[in-house]
C-alpha positions in Angstrom: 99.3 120.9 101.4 101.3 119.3 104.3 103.3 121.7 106.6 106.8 121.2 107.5 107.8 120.4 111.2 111.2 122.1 111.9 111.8 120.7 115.3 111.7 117.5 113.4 114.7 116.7 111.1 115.6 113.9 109.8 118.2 112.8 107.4 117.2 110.8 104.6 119.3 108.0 103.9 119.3 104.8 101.6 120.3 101.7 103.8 121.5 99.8 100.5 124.9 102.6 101.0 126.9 99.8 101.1 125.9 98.5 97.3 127.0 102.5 96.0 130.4 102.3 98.1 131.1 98.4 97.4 131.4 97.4 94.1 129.6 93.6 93.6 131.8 90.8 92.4 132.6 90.1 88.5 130.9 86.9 88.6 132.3 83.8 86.7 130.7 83.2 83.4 129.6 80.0 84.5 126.2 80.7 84.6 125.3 79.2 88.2 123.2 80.9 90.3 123.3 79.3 93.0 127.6 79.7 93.1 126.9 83.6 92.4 124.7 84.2 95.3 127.0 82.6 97.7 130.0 84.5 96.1 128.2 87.5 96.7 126.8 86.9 100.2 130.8 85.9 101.4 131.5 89.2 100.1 128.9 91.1 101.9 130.0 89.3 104.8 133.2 90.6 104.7 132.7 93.8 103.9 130.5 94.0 107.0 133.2 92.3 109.1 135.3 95.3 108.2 132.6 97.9 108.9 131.8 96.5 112.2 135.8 96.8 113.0 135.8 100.5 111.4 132.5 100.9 113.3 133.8 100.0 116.6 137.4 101.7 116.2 136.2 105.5 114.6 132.8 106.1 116.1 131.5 107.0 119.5 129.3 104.8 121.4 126.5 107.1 121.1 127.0 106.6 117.4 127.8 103.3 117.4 124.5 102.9 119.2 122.1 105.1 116.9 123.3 103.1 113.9 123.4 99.8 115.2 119.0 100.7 116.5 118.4 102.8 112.9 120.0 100.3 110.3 120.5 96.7 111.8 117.5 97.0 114.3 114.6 99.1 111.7 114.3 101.3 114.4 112.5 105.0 113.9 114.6 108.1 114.6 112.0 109.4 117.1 111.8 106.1 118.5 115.3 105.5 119.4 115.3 109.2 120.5 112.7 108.3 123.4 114.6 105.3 124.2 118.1 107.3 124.5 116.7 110.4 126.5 117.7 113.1 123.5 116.2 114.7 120.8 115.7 113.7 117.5 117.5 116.0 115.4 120.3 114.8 117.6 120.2 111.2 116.8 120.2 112.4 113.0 123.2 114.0 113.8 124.8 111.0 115.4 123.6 109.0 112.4 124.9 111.4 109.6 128.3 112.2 110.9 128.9 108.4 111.8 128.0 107.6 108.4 130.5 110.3 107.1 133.4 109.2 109.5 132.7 105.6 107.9 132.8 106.8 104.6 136.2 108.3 105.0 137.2 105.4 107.0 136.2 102.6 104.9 137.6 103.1 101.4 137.0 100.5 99.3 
C-alpha cells in the first residue's frame, strides 16, 4: 500500500481539454480522408491561434509560463518547479487557475 505525499499535489489534468471544449468539425460525406484530416488540423489551428491570444491577454506570465513548460513543452510539475525557484503545489496552482481563467475566457 503506497502512502500519500501531502507536500506534493498535483492536479490531474487531461491535455486533450481542448477536444471536450471544441467540438470537431461535421465532416463532408465525401468520404476522403485525407480532405478530413486537413479540415480538422486548420481547425485545431485556429482554435489554438485563439488560445494563444486568450493566453497572452488573461493570464499572468507566471501562468503563461507554467502552461506553456507543462502542456506544449511535456515538462513535469516538479521539474518546472526547480527550474522557476517555487514549490510545486504552486505551479499546480498557476496551472489550474490559468486553465479556469481560459475556460471562462474562451467560450466556444
Amino acid at each position: 500500500m503506497s502512502r500519500l505525499d501531502y507536500r506534493f499535489k498535483e492536479i490531474c489534468f487531461d491535455p486533450s481539454f481542448l477536444e471536450a471544449i471544441i467540438p470537431a468539425p461535421v465532416p463532408g460525406d465525401n468520404g476522403d480522408e485525407e480532405e478530413r484530416k486537413e479540415e480538422r488540423a486548420r481547425f485545431v489551428r485556429s482554435k489554438m491561434r485563439e488560445v494563444r491570444r486568450a493566453m497572452a491577454l488573461s493570464l499572468t506570465s507566471r501562468q503563461n509560463e507554467c502552461l506553456i513548460l507543462y502542456y506544449l513543452r511535456g515538462h513535469p510539475q516538479r521539474e518546472i518547479a526547480a527550474h522557476l525557484g517555487i514549490h510545486q503545489t504552486t505551479v499546480s496552482q498557476h496551472i489550474h487557475y490559468a486553465l479556469k481563467k481560459l475556460r471562462r475566457v474562451c467560450i466556444f
